[in-house]
N, CA, C and O atoms as CSV, one atom per row, in Angstrom:
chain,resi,resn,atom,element,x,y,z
A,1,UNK,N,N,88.055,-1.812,-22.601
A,1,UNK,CA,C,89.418,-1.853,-23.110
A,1,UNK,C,C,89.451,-1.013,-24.384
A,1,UNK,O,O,88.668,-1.082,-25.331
A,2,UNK,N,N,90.594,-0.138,-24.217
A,2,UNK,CA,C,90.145,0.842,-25.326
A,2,UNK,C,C,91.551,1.088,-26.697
A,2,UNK,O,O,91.572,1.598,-27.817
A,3,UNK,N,N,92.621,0.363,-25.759
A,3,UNK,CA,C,93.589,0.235,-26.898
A,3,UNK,C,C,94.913,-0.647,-26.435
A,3,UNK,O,O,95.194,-0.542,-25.241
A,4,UNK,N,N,95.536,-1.276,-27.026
A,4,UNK,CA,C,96.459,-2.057,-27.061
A,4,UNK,C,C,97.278,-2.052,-25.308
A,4,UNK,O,O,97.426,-2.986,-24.521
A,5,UNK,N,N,97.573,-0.963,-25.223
A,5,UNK,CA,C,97.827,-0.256,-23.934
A,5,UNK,C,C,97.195,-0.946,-22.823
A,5,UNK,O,O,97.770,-1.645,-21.989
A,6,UNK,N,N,95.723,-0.632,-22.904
A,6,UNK,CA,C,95.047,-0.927,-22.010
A,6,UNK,C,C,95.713,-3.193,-21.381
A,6,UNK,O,O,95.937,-3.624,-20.250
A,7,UNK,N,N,95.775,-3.901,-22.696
A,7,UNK,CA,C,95.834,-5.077,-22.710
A,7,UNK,C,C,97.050,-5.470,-22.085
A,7,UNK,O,O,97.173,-6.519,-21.452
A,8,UNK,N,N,98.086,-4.500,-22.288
A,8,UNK,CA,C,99.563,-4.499,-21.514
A,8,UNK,C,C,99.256,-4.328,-19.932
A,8,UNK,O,O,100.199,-4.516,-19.163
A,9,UNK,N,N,98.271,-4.060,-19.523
A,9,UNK,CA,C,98.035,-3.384,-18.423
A,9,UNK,C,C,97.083,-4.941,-17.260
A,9,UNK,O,O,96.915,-4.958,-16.040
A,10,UNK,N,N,96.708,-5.920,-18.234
A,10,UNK,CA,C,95.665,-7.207,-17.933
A,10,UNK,C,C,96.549,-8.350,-18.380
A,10,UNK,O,O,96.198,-9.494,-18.669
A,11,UNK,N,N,97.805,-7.809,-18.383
A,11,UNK,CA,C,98.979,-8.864,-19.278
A,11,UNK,C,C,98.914,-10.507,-18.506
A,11,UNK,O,O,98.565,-11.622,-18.893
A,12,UNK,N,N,99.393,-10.003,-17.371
A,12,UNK,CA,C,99.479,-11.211,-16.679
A,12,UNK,C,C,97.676,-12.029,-16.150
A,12,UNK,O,O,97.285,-13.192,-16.058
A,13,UNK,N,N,97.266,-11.176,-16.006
A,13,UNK,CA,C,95.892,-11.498,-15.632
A,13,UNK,C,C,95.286,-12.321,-17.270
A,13,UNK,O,O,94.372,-13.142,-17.191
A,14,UNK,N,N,95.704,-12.092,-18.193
A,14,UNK,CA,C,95.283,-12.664,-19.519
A,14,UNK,C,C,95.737,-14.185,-19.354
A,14,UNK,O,O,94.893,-15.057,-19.562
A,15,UNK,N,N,96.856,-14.490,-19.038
A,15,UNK,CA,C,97.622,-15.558,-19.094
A,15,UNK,C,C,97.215,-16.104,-17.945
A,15,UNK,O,O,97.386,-17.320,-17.872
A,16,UNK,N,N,96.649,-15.488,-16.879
A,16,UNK,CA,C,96.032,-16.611,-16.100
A,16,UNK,C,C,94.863,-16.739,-16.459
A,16,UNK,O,O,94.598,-17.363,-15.432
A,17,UNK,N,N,93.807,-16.717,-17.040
A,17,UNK,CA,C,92.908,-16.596,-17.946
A,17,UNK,C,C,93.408,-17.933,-18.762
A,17,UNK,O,O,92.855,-19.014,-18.560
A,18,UNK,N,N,94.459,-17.795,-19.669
A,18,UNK,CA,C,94.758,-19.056,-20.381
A,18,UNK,C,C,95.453,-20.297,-19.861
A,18,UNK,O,O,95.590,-21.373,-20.442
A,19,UNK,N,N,95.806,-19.992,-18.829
A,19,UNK,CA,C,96.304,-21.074,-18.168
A,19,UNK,C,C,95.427,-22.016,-17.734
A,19,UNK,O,O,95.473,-23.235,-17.897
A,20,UNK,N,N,94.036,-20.856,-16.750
A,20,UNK,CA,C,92.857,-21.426,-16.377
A,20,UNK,C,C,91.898,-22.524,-17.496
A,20,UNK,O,O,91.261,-23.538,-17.207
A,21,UNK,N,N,92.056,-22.005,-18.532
A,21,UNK,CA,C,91.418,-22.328,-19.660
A,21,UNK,C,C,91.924,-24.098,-20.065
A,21,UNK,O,O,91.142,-25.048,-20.091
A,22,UNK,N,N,93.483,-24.163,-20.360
A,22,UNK,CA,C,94.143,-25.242,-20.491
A,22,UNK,C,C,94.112,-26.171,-18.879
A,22,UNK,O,O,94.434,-27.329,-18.614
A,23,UNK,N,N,93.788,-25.499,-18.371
A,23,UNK,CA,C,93.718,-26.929,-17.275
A,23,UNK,C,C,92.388,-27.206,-17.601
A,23,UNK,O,O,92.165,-28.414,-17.683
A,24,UNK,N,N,91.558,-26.570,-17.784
A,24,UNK,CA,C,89.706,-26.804,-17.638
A,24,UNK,C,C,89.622,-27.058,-18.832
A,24,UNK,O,O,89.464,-26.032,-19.493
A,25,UNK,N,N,89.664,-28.170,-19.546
A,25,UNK,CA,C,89.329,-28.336,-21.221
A,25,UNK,C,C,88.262,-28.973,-21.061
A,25,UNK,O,O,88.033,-29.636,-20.050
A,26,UNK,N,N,87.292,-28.829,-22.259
A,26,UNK,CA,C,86.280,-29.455,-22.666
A,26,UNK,C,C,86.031,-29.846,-23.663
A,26,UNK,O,O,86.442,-29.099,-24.551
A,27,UNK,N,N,85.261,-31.164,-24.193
A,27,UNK,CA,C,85.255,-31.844,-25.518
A,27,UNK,C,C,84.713,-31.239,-26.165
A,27,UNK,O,O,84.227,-30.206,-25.703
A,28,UNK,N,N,84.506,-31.595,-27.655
A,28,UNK,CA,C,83.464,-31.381,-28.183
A,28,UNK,C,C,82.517,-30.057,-28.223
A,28,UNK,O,O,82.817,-28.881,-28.015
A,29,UNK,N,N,81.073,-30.749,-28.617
A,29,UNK,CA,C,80.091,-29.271,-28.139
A,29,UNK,C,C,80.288,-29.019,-26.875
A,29,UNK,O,O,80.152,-27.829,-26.589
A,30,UNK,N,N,80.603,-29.830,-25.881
A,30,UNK,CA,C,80.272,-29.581,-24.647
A,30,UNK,C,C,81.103,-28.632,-23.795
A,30,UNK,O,O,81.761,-28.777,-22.764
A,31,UNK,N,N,80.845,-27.642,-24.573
A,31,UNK,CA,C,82.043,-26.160,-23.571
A,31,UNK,C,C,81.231,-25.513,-22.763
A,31,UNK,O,O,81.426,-24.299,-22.837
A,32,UNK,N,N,80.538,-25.760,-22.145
A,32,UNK,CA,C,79.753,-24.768,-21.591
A,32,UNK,C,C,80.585,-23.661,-20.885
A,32,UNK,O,O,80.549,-22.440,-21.036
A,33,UNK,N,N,81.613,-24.711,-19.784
A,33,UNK,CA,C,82.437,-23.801,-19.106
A,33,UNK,C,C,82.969,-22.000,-19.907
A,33,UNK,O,O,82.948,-20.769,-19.909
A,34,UNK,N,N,83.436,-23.451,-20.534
A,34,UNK,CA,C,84.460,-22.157,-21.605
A,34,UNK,C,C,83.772,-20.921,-22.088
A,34,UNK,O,O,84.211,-19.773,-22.024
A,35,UNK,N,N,82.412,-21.398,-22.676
A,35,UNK,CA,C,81.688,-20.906,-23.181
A,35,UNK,C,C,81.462,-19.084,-22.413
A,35,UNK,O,O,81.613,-17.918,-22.778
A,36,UNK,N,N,80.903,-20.049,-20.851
A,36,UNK,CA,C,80.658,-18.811,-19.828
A,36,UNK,C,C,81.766,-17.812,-19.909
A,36,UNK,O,O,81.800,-16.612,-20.178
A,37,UNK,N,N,82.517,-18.564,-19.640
A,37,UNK,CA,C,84.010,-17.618,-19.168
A,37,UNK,C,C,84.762,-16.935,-20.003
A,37,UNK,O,O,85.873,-16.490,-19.713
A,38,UNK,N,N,84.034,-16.773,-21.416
A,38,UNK,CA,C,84.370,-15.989,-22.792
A,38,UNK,C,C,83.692,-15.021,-22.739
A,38,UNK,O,O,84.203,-13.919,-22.939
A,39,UNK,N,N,82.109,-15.177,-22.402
A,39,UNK,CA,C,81.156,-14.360,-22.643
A,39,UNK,C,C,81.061,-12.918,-21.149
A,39,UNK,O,O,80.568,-11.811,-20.934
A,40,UNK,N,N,81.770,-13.790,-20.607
A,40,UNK,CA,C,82.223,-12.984,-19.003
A,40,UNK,C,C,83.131,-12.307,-19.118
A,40,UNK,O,O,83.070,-11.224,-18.535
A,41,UNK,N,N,83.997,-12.534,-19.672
A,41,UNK,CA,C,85.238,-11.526,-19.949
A,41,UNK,C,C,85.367,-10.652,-20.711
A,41,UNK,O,O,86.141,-9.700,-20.614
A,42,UNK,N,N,83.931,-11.096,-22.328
A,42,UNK,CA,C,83.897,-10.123,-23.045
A,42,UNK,C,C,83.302,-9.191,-22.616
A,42,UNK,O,O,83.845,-8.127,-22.912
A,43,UNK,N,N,81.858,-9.041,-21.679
A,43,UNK,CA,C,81.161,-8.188,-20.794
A,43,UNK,C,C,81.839,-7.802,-20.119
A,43,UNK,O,O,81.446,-6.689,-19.771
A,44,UNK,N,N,82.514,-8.002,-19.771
A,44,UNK,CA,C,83.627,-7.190,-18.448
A,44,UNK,C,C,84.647,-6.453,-19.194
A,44,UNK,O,O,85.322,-5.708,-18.484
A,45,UNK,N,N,84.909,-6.463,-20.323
A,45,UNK,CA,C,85.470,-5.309,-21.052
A,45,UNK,C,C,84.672,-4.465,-22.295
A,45,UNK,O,O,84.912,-4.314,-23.492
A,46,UNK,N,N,83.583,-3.990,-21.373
A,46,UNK,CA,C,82.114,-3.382,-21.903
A,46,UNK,C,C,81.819,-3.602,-23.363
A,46,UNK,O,O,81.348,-2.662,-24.004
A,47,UNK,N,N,82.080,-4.899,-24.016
A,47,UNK,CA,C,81.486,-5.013,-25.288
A,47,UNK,C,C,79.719,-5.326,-25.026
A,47,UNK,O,O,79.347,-6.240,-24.290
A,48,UNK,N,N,79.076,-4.717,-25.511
A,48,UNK,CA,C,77.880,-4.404,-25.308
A,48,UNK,C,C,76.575,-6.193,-26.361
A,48,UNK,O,O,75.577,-6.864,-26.097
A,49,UNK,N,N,77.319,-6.095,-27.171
A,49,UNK,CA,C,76.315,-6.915,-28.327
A,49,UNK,C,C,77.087,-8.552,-27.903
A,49,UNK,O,O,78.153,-8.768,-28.480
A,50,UNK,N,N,76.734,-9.303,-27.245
A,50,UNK,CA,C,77.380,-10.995,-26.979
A,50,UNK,C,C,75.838,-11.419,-27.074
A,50,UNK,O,O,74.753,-11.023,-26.648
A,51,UNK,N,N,76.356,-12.454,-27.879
A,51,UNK,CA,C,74.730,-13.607,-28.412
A,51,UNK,C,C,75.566,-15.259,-27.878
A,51,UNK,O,O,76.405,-16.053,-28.303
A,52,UNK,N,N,74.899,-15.112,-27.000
A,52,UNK,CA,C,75.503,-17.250,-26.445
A,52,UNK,C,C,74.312,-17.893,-27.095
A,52,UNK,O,O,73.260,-17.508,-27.606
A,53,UNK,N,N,75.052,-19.291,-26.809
A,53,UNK,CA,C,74.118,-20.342,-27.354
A,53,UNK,C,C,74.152,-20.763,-28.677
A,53,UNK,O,O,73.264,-21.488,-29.126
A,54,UNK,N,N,75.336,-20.281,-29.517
A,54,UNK,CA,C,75.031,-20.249,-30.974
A,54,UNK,C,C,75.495,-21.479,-31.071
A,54,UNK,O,O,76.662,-21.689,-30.741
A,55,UNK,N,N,74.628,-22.592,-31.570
A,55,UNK,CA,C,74.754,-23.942,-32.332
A,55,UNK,C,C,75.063,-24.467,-30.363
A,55,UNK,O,O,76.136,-25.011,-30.103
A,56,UNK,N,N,74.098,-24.233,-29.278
A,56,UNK,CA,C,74.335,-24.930,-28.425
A,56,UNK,C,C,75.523,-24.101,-27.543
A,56,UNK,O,O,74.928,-23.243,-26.890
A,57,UNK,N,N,76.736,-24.047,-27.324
A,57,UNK,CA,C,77.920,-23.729,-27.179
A,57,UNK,C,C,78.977,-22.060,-27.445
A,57,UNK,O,O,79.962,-21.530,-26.931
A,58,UNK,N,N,77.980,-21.766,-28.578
A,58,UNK,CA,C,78.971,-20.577,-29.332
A,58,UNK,C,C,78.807,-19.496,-28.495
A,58,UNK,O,O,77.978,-19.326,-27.601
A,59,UNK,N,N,79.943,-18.586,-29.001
A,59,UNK,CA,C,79.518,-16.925,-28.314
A,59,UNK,C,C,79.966,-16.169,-29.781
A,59,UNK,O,O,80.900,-16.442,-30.535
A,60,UNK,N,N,79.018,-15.207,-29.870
A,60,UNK,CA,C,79.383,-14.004,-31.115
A,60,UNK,C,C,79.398,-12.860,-30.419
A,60,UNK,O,O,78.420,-12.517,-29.754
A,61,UNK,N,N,80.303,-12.275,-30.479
A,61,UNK,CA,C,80.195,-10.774,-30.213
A,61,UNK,C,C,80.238,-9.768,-31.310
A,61,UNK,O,O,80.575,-10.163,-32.426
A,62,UNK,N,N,79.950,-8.571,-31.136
A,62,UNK,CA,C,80.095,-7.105,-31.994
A,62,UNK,C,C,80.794,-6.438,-30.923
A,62,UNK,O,O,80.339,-6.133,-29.820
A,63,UNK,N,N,82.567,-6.147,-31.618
A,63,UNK,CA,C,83.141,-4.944,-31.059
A,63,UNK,C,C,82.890,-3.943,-32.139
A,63,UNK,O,O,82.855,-4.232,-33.335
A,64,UNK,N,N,82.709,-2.672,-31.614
A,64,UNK,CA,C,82.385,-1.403,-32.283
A,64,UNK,C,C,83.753,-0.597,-32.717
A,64,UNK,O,O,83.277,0.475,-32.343
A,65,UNK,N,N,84.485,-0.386,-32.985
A,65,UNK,CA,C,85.178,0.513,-32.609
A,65,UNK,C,C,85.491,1.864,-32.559
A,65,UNK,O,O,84.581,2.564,-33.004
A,66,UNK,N,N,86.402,2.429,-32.197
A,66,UNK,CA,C,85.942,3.731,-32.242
A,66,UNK,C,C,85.889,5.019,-33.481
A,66,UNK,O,O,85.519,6.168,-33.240
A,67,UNK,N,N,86.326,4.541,-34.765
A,67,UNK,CA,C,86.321,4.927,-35.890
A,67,UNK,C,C,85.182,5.054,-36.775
A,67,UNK,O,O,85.196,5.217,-37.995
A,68,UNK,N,N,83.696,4.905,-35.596
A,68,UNK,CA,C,82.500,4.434,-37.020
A,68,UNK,C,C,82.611,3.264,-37.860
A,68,UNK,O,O,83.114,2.141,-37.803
A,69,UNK,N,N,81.711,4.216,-38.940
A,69,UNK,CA,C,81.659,2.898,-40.256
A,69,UNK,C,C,82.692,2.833,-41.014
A,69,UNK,O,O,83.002,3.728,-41.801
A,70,UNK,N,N,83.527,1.428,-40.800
A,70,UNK,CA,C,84.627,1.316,-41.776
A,70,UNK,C,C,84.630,0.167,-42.257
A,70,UNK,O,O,83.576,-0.332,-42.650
A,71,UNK,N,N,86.177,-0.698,-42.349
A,71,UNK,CA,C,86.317,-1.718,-42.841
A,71,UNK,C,C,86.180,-2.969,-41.205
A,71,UNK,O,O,86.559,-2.893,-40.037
A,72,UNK,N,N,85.558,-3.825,-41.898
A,72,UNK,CA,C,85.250,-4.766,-40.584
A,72,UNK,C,C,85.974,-6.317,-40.678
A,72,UNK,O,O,86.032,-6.935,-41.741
A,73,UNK,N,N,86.359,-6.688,-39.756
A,73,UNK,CA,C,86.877,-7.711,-39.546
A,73,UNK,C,C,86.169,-8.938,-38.534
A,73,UNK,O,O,85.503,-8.894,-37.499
A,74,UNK,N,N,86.704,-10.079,-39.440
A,74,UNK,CA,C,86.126,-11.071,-38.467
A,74,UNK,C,C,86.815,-12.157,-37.640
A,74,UNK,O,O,87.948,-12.111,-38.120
A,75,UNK,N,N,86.837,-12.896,-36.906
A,75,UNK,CA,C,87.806,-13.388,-35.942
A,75,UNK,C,C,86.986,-14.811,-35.734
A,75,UNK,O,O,85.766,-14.665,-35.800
A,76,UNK,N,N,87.377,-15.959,-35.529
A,76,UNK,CA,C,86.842,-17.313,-35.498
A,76,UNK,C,C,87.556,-17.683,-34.424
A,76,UNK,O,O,88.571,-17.000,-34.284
A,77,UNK,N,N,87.376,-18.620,-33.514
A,77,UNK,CA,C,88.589,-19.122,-32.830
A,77,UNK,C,C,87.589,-20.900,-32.008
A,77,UNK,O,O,86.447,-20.948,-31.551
A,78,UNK,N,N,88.473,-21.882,-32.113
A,78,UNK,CA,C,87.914,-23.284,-31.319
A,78,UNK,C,C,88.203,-22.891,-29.924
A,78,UNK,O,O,89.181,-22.317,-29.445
A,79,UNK,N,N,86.798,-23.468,-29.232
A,79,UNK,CA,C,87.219,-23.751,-28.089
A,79,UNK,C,C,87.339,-25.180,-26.967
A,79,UNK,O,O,87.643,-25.485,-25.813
A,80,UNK,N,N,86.935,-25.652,-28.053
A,80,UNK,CA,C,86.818,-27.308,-27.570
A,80,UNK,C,C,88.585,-27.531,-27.315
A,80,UNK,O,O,89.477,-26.887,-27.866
A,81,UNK,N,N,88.726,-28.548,-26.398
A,81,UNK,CA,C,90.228,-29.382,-26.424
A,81,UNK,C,C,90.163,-30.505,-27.598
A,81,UNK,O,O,89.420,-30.590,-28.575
A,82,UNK,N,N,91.162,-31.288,-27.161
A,82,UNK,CA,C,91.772,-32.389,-28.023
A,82,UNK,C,C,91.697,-33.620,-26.979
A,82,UNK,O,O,92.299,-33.315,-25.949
A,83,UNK,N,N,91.103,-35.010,-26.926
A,83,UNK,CA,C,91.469,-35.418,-26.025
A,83,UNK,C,C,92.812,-36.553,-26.316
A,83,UNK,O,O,92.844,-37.594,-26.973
A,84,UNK,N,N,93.710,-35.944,-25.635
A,84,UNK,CA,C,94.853,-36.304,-25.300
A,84,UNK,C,C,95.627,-36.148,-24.385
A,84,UNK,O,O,95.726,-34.940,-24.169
A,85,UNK,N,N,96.482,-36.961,-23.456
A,85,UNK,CA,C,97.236,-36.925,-22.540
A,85,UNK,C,C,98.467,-35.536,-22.593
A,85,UNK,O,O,99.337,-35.314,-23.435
A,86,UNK,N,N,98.259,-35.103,-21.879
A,86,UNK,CA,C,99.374,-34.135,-21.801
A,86,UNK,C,C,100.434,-34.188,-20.887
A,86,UNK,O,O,100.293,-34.395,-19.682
A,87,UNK,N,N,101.774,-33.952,-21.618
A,87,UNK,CA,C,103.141,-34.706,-20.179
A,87,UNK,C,C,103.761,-33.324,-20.539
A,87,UNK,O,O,104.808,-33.639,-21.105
A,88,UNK,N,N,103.702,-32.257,-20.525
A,88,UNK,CA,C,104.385,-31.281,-20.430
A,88,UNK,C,C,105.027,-30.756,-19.212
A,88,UNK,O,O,106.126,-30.205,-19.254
A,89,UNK,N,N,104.300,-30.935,-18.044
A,89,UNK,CA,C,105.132,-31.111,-16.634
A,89,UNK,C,C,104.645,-29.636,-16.522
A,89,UNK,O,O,104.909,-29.197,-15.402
A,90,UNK,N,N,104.060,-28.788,-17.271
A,90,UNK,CA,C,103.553,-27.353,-16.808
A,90,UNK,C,C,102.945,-26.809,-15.794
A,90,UNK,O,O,101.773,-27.178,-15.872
A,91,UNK,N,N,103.062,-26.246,-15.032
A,91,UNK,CA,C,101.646,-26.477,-13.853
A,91,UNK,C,C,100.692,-25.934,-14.389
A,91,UNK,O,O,99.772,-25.748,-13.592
A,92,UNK,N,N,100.504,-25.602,-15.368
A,92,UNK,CA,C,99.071,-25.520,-16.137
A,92,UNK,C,C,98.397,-26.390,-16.847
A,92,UNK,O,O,97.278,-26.281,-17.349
A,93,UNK,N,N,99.329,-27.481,-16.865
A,93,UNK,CA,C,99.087,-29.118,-17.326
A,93,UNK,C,C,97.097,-29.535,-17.214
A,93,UNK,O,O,96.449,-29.334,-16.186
A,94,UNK,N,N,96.713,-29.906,-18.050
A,94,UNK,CA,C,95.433,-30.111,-18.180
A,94,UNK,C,C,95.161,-30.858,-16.873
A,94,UNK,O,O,96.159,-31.481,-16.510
A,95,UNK,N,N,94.273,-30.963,-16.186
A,95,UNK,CA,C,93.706,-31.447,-14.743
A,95,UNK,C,C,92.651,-32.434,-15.036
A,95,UNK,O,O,92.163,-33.202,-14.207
A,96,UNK,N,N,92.286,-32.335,-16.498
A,96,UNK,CA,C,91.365,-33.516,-17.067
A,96,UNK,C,C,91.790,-35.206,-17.160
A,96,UNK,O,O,90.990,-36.020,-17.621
């Protein structure tokens, strides 16, 4: 994936991606699922450097980009759920 463009182009395929994600929740450390299916998607859009397993669960990646050495940014994100009942009536409604 090489620019914003490209992501317009996986639009809908992203959102089933997150849809998939919110039905399949997992507690706690215990994401494995999630875990996989981060580290799969980041490989499949040729980021080269993914380290799993961090603290059990984690994924780190290195995107490069295409500008060299510049200013770098960092990105955090949870992937554990919440456990709570969900009545949203979505059909993406948690299945847990």
């Amino acid at each position: 994936m090489r620019s914003v463009n490209d992501f317009r182009d996986i639009h809908d395929e992203a959102i089933a991606w997150r849809h998939h994600l919110h039905q399949n929740p997992e507690l706690g450390y215990n994401v494995h699922n999630t875990a996989r299916f981060v580290a799969e998607k980041l490989a499949s859009f040729g980021i080269n450097h993914i380290e799993t397993g961090i603290a059990e669960t984690g994924v780190v990646a290195v995107i490069q980009g295409a500008g060299g050495d510049g200013p770098t940014i960092g990105l955090r994100a949870d992937m554990d759920a919440l456990p709570i009942v969900e009545a949203t009536g979505k059909p993406w409604t948690s299945q847990i």
